[in-house]
ChimeraX commands (.cxc) that place a marker at each C-alpha (Angstrom):
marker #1 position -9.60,-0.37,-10.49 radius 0.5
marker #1 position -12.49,-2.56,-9.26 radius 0.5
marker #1 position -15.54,-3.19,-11.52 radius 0.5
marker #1 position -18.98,-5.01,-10.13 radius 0.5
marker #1 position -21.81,-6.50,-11.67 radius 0.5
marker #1 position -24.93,-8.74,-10.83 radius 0.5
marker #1 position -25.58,-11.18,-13.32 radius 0.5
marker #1 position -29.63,-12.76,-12.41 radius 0.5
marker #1 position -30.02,-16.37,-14.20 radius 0.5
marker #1 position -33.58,-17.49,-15.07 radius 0.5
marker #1 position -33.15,-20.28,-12.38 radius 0.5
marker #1 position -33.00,-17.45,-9.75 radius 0.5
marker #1 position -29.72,-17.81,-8.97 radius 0.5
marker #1 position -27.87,-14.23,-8.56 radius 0.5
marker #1 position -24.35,-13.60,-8.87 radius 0.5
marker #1 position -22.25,-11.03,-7.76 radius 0.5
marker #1 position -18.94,-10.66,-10.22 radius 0.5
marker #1 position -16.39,-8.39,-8.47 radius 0.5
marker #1 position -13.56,-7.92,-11.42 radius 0.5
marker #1 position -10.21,-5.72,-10.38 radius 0.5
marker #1 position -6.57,-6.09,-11.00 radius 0.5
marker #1 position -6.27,-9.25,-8.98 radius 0.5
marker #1 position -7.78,-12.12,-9.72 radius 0.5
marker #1 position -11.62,-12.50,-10.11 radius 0.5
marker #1 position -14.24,-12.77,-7.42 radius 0.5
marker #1 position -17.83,-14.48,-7.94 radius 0.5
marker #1 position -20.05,-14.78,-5.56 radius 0.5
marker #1 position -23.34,-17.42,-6.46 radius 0.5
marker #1 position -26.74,-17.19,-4.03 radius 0.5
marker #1 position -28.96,-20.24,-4.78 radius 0.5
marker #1 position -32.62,-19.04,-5.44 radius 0.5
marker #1 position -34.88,-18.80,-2.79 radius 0.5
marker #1 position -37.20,-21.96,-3.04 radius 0.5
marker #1 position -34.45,-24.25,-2.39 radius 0.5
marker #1 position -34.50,-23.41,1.34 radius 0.5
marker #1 position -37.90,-23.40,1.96 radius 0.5
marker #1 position -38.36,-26.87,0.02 radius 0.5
marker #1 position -35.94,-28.33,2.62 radius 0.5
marker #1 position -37.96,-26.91,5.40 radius 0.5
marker #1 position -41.37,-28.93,4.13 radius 0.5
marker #1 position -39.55,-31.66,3.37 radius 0.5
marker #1 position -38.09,-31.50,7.11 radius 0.5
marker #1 position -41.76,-30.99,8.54 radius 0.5
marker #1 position -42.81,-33.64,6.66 radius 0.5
marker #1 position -40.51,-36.71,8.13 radius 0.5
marker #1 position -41.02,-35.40,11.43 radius 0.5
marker #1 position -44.93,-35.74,11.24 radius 0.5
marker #1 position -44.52,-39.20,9.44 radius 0.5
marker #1 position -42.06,-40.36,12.64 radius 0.5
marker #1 position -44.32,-38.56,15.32 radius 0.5
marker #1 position -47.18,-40.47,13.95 radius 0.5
marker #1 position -45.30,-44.06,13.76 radius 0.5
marker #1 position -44.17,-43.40,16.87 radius 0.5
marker #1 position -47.95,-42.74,18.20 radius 0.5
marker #1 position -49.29,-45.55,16.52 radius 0.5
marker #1 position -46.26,-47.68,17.91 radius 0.5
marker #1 position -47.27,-46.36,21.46 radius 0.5
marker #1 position -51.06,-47.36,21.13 radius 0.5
marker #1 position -50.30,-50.90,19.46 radius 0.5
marker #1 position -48.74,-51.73,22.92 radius 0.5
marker #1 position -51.49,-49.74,25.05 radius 0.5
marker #1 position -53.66,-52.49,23.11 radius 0.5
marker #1 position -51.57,-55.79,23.81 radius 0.5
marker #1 position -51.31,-54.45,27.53 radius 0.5
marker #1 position -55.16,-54.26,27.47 radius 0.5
marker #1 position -55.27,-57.85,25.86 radius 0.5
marker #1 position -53.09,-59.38,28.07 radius 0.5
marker #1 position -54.51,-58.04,31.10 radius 0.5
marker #1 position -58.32,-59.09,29.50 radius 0.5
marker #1 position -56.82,-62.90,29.48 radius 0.5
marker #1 position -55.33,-62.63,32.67 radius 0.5
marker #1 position -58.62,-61.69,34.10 radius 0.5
marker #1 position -60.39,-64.23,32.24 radius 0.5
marker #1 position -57.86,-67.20,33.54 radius 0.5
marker #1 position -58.48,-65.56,37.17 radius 0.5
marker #1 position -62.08,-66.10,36.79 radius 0.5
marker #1 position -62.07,-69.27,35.54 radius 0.5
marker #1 position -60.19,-70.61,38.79 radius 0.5
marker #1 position -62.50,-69.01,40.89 radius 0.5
marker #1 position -65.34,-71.04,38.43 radius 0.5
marker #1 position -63.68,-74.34,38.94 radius 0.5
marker #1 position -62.44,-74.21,43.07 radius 0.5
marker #1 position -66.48,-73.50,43.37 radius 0.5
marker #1 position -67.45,-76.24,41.06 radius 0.5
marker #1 position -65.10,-78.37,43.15 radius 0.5
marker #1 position -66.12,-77.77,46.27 radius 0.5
marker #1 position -69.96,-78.21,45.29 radius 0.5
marker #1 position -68.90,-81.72,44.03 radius 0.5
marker #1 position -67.71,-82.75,47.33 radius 0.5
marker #1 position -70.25,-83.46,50.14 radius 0.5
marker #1 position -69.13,-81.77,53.04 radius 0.5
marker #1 position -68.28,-83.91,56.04 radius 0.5
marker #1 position -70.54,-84.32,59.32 radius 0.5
marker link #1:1,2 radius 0.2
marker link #1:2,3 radius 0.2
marker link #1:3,4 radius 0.2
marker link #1:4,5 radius 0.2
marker link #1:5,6 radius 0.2
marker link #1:6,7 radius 0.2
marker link #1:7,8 radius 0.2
marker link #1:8,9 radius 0.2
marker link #1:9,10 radius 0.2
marker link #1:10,11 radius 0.2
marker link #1:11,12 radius 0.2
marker link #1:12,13 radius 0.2
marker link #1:13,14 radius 0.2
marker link #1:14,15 radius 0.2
marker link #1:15,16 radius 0.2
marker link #1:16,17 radius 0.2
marker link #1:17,18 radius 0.2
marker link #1:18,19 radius 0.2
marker link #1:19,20 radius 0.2
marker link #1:20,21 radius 0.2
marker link #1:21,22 radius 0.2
marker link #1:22,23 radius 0.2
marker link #1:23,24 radius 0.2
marker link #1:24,25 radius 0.2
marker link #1:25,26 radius 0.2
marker link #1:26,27 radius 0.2
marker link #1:27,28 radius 0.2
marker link #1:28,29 radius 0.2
marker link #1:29,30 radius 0.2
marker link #1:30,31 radius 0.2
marker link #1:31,32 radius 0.2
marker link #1:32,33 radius 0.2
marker link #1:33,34 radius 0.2
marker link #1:34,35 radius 0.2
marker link #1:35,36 radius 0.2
marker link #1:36,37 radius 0.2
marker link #1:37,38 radius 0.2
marker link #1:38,39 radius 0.2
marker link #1:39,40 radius 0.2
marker link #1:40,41 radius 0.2
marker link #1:41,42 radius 0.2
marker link #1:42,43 radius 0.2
marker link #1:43,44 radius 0.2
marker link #1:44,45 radius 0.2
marker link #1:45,46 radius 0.2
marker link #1:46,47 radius 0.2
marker link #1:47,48 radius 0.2
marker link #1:48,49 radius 0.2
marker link #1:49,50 radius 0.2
marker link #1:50,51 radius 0.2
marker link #1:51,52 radius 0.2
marker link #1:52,53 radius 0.2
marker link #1:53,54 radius 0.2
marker link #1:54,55 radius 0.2
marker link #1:55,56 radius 0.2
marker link #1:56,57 radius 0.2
marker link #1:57,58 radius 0.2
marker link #1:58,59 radius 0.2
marker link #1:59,60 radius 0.2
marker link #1:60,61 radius 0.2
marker link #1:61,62 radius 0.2
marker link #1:62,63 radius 0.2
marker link #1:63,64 radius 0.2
marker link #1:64,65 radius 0.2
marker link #1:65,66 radius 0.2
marker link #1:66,67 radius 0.2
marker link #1:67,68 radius 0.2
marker link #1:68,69 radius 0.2
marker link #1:69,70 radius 0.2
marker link #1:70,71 radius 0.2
marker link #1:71,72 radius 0.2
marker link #1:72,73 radius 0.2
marker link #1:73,74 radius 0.2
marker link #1:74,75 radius 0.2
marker link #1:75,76 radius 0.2
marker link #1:76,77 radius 0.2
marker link #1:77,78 radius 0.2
marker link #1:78,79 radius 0.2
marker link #1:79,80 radius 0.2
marker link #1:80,81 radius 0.2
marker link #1:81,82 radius 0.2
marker link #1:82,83 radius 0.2
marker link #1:83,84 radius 0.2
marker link #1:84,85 radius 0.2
marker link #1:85,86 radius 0.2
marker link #1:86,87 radius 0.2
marker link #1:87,88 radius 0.2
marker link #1:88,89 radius 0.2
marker link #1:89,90 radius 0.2
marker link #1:90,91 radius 0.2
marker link #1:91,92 radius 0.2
marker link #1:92,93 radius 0.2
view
């Protein structure tokens, strides 16, 4: 003979008690928040990474920019001084 029951906790856990001549059977389902906590949690640390990774990705877009800025700067500053240098010298006749 085979005898069932549901036994509901006040945590929200639900269990299922099957009882027959053999040995006994339970059966535990966690409440339902715990899954959907582990979902926001999940959605969470991926926008936290995305935006490191964003912020990672315009801190170089931002060097690059610098570096190019200097670059410039140094290429204009030849140009200044070949002038300057041939303005110094007279030219010949």
């Amino acid at each position: 003979m085979t005898t069932e029951r549901r036994v509901e906790h006040t945590d929200g856990t639900v269990e299922h008690v099957t009882t027959s001549e053999s040995p006994t059977v339970v059966e535990r389902r966690g409440g339902s928040g715990t899954g959907a906590i582990g979902i926001i949690v999940a959605l969470i640390a991926v926008a936290v990474i995305g935006y490191f990774l964003l912020n990672m990705n315009r801190s170089e877009q931002v060097k690059d920019n610098a570096i190019a800025g200097a670059a410039q700067s140094i290429g204009n500053a030849a140009d200044n001084v070949g002038e300057a240098a041939q303005r110094a010298v007279p030219p010949a006749q």
